[in-house]
C-alpha positions as CSV (number, residue, x, y, z in Angstrom):
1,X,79.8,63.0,-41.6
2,X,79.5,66.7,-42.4
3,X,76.9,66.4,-39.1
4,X,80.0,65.1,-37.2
5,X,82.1,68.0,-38.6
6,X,79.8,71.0,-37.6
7,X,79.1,69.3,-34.4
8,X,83.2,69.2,-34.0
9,X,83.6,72.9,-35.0
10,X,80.8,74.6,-33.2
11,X,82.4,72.9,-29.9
12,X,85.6,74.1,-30.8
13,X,84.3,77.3,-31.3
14,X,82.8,77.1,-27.6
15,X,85.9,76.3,-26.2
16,X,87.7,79.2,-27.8
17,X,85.3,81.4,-26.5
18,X,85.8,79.7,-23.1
19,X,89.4,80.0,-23.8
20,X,89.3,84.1,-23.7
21,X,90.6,83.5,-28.1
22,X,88.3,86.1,-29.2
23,X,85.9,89.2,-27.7
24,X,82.4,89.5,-27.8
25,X,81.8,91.2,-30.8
26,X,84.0,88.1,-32.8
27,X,82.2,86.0,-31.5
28,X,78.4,87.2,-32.5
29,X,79.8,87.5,-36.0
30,X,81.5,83.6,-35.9
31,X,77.8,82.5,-34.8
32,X,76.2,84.7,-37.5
33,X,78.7,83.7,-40.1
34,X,78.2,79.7,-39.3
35,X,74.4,80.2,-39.1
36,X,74.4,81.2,-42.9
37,X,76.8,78.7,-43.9
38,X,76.2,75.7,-41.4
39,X,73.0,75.3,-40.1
40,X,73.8,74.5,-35.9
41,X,73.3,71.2,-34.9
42,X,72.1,72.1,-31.6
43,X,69.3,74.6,-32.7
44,X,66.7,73.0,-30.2
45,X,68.7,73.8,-27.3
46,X,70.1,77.1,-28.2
47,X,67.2,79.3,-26.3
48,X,67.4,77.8,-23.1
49,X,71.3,77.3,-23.5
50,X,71.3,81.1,-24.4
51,X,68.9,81.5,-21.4
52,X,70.9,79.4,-18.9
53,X,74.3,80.9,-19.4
54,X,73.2,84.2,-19.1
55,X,71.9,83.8,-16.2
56,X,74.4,82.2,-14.9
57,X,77.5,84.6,-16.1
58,X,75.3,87.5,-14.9
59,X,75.3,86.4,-11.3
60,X,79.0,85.6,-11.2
61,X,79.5,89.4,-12.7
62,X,77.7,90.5,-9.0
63,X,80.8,88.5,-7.6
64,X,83.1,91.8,-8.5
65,X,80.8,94.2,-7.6
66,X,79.9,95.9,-3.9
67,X,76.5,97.1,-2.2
68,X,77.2,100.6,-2.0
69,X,78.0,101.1,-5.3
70,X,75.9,99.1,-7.1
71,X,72.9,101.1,-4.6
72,X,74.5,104.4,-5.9
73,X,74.7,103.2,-9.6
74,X,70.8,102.0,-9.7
75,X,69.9,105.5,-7.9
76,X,71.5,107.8,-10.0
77,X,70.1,105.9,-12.6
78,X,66.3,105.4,-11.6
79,X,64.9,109.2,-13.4
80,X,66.6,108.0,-17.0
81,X,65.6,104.4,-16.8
82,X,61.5,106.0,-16.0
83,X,62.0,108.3,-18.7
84,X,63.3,106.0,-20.9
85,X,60.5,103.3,-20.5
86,X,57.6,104.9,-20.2
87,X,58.2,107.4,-23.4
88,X,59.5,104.2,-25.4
89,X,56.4,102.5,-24.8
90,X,54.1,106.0,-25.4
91,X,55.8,106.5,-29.0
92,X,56.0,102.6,-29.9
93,X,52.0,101.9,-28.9
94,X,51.0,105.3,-31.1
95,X,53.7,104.7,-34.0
96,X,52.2,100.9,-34.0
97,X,48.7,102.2,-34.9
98,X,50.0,104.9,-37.2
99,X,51.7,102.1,-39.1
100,X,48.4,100.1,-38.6
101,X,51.2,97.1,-37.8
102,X,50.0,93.8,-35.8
103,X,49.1,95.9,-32.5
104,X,50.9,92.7,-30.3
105,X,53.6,92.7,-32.7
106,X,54.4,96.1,-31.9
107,X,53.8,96.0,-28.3
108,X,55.9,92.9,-28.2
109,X,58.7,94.8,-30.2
110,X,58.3,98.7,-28.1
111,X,58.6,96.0,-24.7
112,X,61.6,94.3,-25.8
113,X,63.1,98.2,-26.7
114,X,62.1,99.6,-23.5
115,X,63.2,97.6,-21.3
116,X,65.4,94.1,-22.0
117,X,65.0,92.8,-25.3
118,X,64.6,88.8,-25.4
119,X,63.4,88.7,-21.6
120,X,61.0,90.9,-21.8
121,X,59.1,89.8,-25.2
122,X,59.4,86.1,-23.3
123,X,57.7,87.4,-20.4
124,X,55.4,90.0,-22.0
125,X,54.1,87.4,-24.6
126,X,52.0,85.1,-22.7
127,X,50.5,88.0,-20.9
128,X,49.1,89.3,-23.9
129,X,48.3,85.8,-25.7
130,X,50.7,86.9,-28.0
131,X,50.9,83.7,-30.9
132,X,54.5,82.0,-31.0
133,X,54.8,83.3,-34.6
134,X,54.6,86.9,-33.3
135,X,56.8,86.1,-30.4
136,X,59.5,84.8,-32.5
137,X,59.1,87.6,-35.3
138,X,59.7,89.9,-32.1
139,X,62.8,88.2,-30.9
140,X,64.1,88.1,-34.6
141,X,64.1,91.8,-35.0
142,X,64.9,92.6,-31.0
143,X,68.1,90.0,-31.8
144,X,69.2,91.6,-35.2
145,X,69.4,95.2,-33.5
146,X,71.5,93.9,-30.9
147,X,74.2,92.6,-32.8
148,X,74.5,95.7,-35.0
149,X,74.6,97.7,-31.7
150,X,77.1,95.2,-30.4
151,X,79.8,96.6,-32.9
152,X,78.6,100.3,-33.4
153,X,78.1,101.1,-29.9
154,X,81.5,100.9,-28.8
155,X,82.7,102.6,-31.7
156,X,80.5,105.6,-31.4
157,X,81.3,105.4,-27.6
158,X,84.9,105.5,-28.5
159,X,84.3,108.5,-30.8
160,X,82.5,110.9,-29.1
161,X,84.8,110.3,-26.0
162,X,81.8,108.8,-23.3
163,X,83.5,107.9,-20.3
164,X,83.3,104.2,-18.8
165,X,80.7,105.4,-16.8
166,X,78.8,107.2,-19.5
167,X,79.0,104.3,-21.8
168,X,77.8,101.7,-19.7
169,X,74.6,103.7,-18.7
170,X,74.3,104.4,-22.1
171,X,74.4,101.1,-23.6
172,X,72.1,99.5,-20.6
173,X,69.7,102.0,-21.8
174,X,70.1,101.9,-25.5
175,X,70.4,98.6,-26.1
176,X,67.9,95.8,-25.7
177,X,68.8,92.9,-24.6
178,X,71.0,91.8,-21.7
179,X,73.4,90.0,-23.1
180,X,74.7,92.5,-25.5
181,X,75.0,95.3,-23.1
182,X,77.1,93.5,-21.1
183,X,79.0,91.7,-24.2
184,X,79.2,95.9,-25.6
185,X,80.5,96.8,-22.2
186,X,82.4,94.4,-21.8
187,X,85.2,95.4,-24.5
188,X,84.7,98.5,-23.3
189,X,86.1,98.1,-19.7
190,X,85.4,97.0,-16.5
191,X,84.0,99.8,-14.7
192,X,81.3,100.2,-18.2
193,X,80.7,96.3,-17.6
194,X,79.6,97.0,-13.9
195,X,77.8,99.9,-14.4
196,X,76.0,98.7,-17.8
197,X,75.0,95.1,-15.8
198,X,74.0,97.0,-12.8
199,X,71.5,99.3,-14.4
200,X,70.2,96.5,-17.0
201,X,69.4,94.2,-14.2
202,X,67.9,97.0,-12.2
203,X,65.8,97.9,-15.9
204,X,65.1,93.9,-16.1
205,X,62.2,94.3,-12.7
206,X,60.5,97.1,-14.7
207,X,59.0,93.9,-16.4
208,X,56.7,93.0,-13.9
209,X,54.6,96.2,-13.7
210,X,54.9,95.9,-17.4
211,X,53.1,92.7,-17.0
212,X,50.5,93.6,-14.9
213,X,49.6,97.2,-17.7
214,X,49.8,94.7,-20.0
215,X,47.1,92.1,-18.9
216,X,44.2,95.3,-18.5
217,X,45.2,96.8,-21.7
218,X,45.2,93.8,-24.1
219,X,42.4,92.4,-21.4
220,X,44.1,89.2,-20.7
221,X,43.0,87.3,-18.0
222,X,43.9,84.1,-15.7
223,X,47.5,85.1,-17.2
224,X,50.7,84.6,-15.0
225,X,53.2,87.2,-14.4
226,X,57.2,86.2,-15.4
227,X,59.5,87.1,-12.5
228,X,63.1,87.3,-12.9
229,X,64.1,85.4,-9.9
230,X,67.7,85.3,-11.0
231,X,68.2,88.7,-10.3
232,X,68.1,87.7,-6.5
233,X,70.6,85.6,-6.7
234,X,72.7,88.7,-8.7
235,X,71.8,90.4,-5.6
236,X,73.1,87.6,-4.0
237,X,76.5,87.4,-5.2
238,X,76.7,91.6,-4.4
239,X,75.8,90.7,-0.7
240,X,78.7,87.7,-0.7
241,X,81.3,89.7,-2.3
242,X,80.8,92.9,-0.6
243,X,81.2,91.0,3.1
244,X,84.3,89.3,1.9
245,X,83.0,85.8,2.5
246,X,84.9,84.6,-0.5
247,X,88.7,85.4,-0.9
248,X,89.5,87.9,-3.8
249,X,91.3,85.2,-5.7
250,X,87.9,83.4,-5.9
251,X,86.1,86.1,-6.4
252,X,87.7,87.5,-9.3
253,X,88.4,83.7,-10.5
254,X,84.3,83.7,-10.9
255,X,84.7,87.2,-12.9
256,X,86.8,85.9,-15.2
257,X,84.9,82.9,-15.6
258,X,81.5,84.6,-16.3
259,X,82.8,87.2,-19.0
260,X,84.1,84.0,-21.1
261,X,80.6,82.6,-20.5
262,X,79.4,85.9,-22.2
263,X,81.1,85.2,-24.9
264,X,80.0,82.1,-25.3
265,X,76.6,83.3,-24.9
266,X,77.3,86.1,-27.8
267,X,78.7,83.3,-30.1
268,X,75.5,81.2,-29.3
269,X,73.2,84.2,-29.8
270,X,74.7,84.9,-33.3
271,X,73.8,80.9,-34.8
272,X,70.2,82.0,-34.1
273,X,70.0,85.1,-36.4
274,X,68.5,83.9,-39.6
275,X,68.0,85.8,-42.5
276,X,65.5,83.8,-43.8
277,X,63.0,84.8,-40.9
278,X,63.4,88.2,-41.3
279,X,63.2,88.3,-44.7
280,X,60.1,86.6,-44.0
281,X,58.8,89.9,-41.3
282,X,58.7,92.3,-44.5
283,X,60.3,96.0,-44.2
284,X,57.4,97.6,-41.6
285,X,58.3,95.6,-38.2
286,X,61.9,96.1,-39.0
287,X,61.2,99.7,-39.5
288,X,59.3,100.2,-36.8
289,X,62.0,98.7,-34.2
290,X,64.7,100.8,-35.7
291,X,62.8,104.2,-35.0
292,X,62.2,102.9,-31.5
293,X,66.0,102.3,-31.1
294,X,67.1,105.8,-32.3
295,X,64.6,107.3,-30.4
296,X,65.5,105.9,-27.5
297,X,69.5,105.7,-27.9
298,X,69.5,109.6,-29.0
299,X,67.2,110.1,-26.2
300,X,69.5,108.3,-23.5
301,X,72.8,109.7,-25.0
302,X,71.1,113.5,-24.9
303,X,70.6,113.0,-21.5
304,X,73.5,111.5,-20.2
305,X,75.9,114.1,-22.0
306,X,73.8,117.0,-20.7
């Protein structure tokens, strides 16, 4: 029965999401709160749920967005998003071996930072034989930071007065994974939510020559690279939209329907934070991921503002 119930509430949930009842950062705390008190009936398919949606809500987004534009928005972007990587990745490998921490764990942790949190450490993993143990330490800690950036980016964005455009670069930056840049830009506002999910995505192919370093300094061989093939399809939906195949009704129609699947995917994102597992980590990996995200979000926000 009390299967039944959960089962009953966690879909009602969803549809509220769906339903436009509650923002982003609502619904990452509702997930959260239910994870400690419920555990989710659907736990097995979460990750590829999670994974799915995403995807999917991110390609309608490119459904309100045009070429030149998002062209403009990746260029002015390019010298900050090198920057950003390639010292992220400098400090994190030395700071790992300072900290004599797990050397993949660290690498697994400064990847997701530097570039885009859960995608990264997905597609970095098996290129450095990483163990599913380490992998799912990585994702813990990368998944916790997002959610406390999820409500204090905004916030400090508000504060400091960044501008839509200045906040969404920032938070694409700044924050790790995908899906709370866009759910952080996304209360925000919309020209933040274009901005933020075209310089993510853009961020997002930095994984592949991330995968090839990867291989020759951890020696891996015979490994396959992970491509994100859905960001053609983003792409895609740019192209469409920006030749006005589609009516504007449709258009924004898909919009609309991909920033409720956002929440959704925030609400699912939140049932898989588990205090136990990180309790389990021990203070140094946790540690070690926070310095990386204030170096990198006081890095990014310097540079932006000046």
């Amino acid at each position: 029965m009390k299967v039944i119930l959960t089962k009953v509430l966690y879909i009602l949930i969803a549809i509220a999401a769906l339903l436009g009842l509650f923002n982003s950062a609502i619904a990452l705390l509702l997930g959260f709160t239910l994870s400690l008190i419920l555990e989710s009936p659907f736990k097995k398919y979460n990750q590829k749920t999670i994974s799915y949606l995403l995807k999917i809500a991110v390609v309608g987004l490119g459904f309100g967005m045009l070429v030149t534009e998002t062209i403009a928005t990746s260029k002015d972007s390019l010298g900050l998003t090198f920057l950003s990587i390639v010292l992220t990745l400098v400090l994190g490998i030395l700071l790992s071996k300072l900290l004599k921490l797990n050397l993949k764990l660290g690498y697994l942790i400064t990847s997701g930072t530097s570039i885009c949190g859960g995608s990264a450490i997905a597609a970095i993993a098996p290129a450095i034989n990483a163990k599913s143990k380490t992998m799912s330490v990585a994702l813990g800690i990368v998944f916790l930071l997002n959610a406390v950036a999820l409500f204090i980016f905004p916030a400090i964005g508000h504060f400091i007065g960044l501008s839509q455009e200045q906040f969404g670069l920032w938070c694409a930056i700044a924050i790790h994974d995908t899906s709370s840049v866009v759910g952080a830009a996304l209360d925000y506002g919309d020209e933040a939510l274009k901005i933020a999910t075209t310089v993510k995505l853009s961020r997002t192919l930095w994984i592949i020559p991330l995968s090839i370093f990867s291989i020759f300094m951890f020696k891996s061989k015979g490994n396959k690279i992970k491509i994100p093939y859905f960001i053609l399809l983003f792409i895609g939906a740019i192209i469409i939209n920006s030749c006005h195949f589609i009516p504007i009704e449709v258009s924004s129609t898909i919009v609309l329907i991909s920033k409720r699947l956002l929440v959704l995917t925030l609400f699912l994102v939140g049932t898989t934070i588990s205090l136990k597992d990180l309790k389990s980590v021990g203070f140094k990996p946790i540690g070690f991921a926070f310095i990386l995200w204030v170096f990198i979000s006081v890095f990014s926000l310097i540079y932006i503002l000046n």
